[in-house]
N, C-alpha and C positions, 0 to 999 in steps of 0.2 A: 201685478201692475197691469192696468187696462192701457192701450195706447189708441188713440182714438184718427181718424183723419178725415177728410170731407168728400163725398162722394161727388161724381160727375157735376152732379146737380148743384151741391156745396159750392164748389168752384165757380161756376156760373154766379150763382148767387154772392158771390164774396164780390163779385166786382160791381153791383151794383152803387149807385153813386147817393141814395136816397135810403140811410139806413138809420134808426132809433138809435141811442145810448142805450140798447139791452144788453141784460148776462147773455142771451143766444148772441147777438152779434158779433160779441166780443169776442166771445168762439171764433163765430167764423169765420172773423180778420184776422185770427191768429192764429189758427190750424191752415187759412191760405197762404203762410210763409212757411211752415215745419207740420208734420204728425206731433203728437207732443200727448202726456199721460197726465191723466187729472191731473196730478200733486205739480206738474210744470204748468197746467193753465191756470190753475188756483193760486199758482205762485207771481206768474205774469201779468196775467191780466185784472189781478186785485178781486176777482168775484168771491166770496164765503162759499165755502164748501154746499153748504143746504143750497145754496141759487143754482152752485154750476152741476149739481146734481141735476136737479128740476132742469136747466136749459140743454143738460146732455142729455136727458131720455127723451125733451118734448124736439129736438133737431135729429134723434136716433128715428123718431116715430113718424117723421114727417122725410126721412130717408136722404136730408143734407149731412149728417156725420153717421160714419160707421166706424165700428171696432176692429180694431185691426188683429187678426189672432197671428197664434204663437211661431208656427209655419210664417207667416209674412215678415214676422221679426226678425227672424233668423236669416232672412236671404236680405236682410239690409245691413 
């Protein structure tokens, strides 16, 4: 299970007030309330698996969400 969360930048960016109806959006309105693992964003936020793929690698590559490893889980 991957768990994903929004880096510095994430955060900045989730508060902007001028955002599209996108699958990356929707991320990162909703990783700005919780961390949360594909199968719970795909669950919440209604996106198909295929889109929230594509909008997690194209917001991983542009350095607004990173993955959280197994070390970090554990001290949560």
């Amino acid at each position: 299970m991957r768990i994903y969360s929004l880096t510095p930048l994430g955060f900045k960016m989730a508060r902007s007030v001028r955002t599209p109806n996108s699958p990356e959006w929707k991320v990162v309105h909703f990783l700005d309330k919780r961390d949360a693992s594909d199968e719970q964003l795909a669950e919440f936020t209604g996106i198909d698996r295929g889109s929230l793929s594509a909008a997690l690698r194209h917001l991983k590559a542009r350095g607004v969400v990173r993955e959280i490893g197994r070390e970090e889980i554990s001290e949560l």
